[in-house]
LOSEVO-711428 format. One record per residue (C-alpha): y, z, x. Coordinates in steps of 0.5 Angstrom, whole numbers, padded with zeros to 4 digits, always signed. Each point is the difference from the previous one (the first is absolute). Last residue first. Example, Ala and Ser with C-alpha at 12.3 -4.5 7.8 and 13.67 -1.06 7.14 Angstrom:
-0002+0014+0027;-0007+0002-0002;
END
This chain:
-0017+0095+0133;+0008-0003+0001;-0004-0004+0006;-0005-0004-0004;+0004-0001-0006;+0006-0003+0005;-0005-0005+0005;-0002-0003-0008;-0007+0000-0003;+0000+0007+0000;-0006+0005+0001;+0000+0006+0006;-0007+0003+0002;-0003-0007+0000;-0007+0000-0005;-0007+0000+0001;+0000+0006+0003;-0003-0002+0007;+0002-0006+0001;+0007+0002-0003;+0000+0006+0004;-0002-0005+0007;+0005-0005-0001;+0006+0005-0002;-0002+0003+0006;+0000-0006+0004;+0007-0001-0003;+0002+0006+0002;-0002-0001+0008;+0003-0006+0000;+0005+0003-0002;+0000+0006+0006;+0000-0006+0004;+0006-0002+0000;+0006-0002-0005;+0008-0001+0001;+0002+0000-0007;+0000-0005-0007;-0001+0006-0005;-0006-0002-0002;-0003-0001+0007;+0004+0008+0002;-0005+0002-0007;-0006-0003+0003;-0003-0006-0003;-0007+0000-0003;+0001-0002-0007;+0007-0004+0002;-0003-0004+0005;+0003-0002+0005;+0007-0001+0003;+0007+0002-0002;+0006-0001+0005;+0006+0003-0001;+0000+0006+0006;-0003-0004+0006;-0008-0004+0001;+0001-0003+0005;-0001-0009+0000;-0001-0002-0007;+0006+0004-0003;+0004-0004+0006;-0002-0007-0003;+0000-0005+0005;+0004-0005+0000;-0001-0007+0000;-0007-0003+0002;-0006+0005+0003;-0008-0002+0003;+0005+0000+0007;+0004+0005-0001;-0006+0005-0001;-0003-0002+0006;+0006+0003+0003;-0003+0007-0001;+0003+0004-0005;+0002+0007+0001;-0002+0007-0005;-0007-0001-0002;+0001+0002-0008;-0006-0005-0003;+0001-0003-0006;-0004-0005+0001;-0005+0004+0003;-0006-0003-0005;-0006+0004+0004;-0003+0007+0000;-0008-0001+0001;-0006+0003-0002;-0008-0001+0002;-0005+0002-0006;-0005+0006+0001;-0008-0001-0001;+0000+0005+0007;-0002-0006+0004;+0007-0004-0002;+0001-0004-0006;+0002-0008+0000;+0004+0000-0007;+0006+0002+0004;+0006+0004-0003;+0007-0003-0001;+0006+0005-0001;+0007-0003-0001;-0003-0001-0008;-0001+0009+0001;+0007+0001+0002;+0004+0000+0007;+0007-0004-0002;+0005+0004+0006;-0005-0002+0005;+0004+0005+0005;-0002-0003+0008;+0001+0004+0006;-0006-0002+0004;-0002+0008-0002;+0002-0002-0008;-0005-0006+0001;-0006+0004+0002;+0002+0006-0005;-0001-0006-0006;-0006-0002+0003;-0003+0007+0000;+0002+0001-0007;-0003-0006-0002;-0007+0002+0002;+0001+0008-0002;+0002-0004-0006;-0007-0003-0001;-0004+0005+0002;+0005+0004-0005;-0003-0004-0006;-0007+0000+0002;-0001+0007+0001;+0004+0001-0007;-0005-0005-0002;+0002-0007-0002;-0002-0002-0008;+0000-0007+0001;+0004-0007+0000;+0007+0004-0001;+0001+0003+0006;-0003-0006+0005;+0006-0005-0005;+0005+0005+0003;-0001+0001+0007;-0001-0007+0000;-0007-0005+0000;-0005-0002+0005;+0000-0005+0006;+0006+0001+0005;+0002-0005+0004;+0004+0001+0006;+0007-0002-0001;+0003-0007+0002;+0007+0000-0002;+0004-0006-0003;+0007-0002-0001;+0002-0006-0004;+0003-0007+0002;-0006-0004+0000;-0004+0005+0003;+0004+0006+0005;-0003+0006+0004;-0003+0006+0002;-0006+0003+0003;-0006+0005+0000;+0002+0004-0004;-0005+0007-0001;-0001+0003-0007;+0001+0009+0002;-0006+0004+0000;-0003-0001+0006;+0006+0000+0003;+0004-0004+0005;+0007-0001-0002;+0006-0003+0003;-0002-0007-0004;-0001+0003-0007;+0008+0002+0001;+0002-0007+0003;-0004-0004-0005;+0003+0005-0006;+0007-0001+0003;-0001-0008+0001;-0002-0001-0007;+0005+0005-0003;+0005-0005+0005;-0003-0006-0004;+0002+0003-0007;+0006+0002+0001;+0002-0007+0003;-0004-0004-0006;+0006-0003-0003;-0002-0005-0005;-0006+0002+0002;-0008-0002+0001;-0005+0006-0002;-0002+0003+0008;-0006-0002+0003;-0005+0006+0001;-0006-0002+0005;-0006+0004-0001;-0005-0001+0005;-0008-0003+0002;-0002+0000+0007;-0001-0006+0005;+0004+0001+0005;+0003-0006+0001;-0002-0002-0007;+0004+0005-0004;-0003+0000-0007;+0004+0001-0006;+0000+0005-0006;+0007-0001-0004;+0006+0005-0001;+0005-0002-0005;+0008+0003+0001;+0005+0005+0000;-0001+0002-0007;-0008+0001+0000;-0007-0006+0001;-0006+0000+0002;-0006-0002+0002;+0001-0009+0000;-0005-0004+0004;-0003-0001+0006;+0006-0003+0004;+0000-0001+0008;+0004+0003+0004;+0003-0004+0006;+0007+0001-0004;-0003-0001-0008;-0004-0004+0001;-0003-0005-0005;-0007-0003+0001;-0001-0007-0003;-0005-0001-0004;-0007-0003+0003;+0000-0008-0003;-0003-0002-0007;+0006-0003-0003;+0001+0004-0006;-0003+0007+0004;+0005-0001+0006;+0006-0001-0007;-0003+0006-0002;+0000+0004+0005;+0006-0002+0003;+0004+0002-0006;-0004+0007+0000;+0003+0002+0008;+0006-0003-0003;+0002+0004-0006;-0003+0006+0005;+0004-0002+0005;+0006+0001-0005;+0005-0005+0004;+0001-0004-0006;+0003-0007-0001;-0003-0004-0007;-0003-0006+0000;+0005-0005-0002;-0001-0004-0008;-0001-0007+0000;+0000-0001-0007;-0008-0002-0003;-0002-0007-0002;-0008+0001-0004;-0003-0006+0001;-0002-0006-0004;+0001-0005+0006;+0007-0001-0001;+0002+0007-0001;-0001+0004-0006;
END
């Protein structure tokens, strides 16, 4: 007990975060406290909503760009010890998705750095994946294929850019809950993190510190990327791929879509392949 009769605590620091979604909540609380309006947190010039998402690379939240006032889906990547690897595959999906200009493909608008982190800013997309569309209801072969038909045509529209996504799979798929005037949902290919797009720009230097991972900027005899249910047998063995992979794992995509189970089971790259 204090000397007034009151509880006496140890100073204890606040902790340091640069998870915006950590800060966008700790600014309302403490807005709803001292009865002020909460602080917006940016992310760049871009506002955040809140948290949508989150994958390996990094977590996705939903914000709003004042300047042009539409909402977007800004990816920060997961802080790192040694993040290089990370940031050149956020550059490579930005620089992919950027070269695109198709219905069916995720748009990016820019690409930047937030307390030491790299970001993307990407056309908002509300609804679900692939996947997650597949799994919430019944879909009609009609409507299955529609959706793929969709999908394929992103995937064509990249490789004509010269672009192999290496990782296509219904989780790299997202699908608009808005509908069109035929009752049909909107598809969009996205997540080119993996992206095989030959030369790097510089922008790729300059969100990079350290070397850059040679496996992360070609794909070459060795290297393995993907995954292993939907990879083609040349990913599996680590050679040179192009659009006849993607074109494989499309059709992995679409059998198990349809089949409600992949042509080739295994967990592990080398029991998919020995079938």
């Amino acid at each position: 007990m204090g000397e007034h009769g009151s509880l006496q605590f140890p100073d204890a620091p606040m902790l340091a975060t640069t998870d915006p979604e950590v800060q966008r909540l700790r600014a309302a609380v403490a807005a709803k406290l001292i009865g002020t309006a909460a602080i917006p947190v940016r992310v760049g010039r871009f506002i955040i909503v809140e948290r949508v998402g989150a994958g390996a690379m990094g977590v996705v939240y939903a914000a709003y760009d004042a300047e042009l006032d539409r909402k977007v889906a800004i990816k920060v990547l997961r802080p790192s010890g040694d993040d290089s690897g990370l940031r050149l595959r956020l550059v490579r999906e930005a620089q992919a998705m950027a070269r695109l200009s198709d219905p069916n493909v995720v748009g990016v608008f820019e690409i930047g750095e937030h307390d030491g982190n790299g970001f993307v800013a990407m056309e908002f997309v509300r609804g679900s994946t692939l996947r997650e569309w597949l799994a919430a209801a019944k879909r009609s072969p009609s409507a299955i294929l529609g959706a793929y038909v969709q999908a394929g045509r992103g995937l064509a529209a990249a490789h004509v850019a010269g672009i192999v996504h290496r990782d296509f799979k219904p989780d790299n798929v997202l699908v608009d809950a808005e509908l069109d005037a035929q009752g049909a949902p909107r598809v969009r290919v996205t997540d080119f993190g993996l992206a095989q797009t030959g030369a790097l720009s510089e922008a790729a230097t300059s969100l990079t510190s350290g070397a850059m991972p040679s496996d992360l900027l070609v794909t070459r005899a060795g290297v393995r990327v993907g995954t292993p249910g939907y990879m083609a047998p040349e990913q599996i063995l680590g050679e040179p791929t192009d659009a006849r992979s993607d074109q494989f794992a499309f059709c992995v995509a679409l059998w198990e879509a349809l089949a409600g189970e992949r042509p080739f089971a295994g967990k592990s790259a080398s029991q998919v392949f020995e079938q």
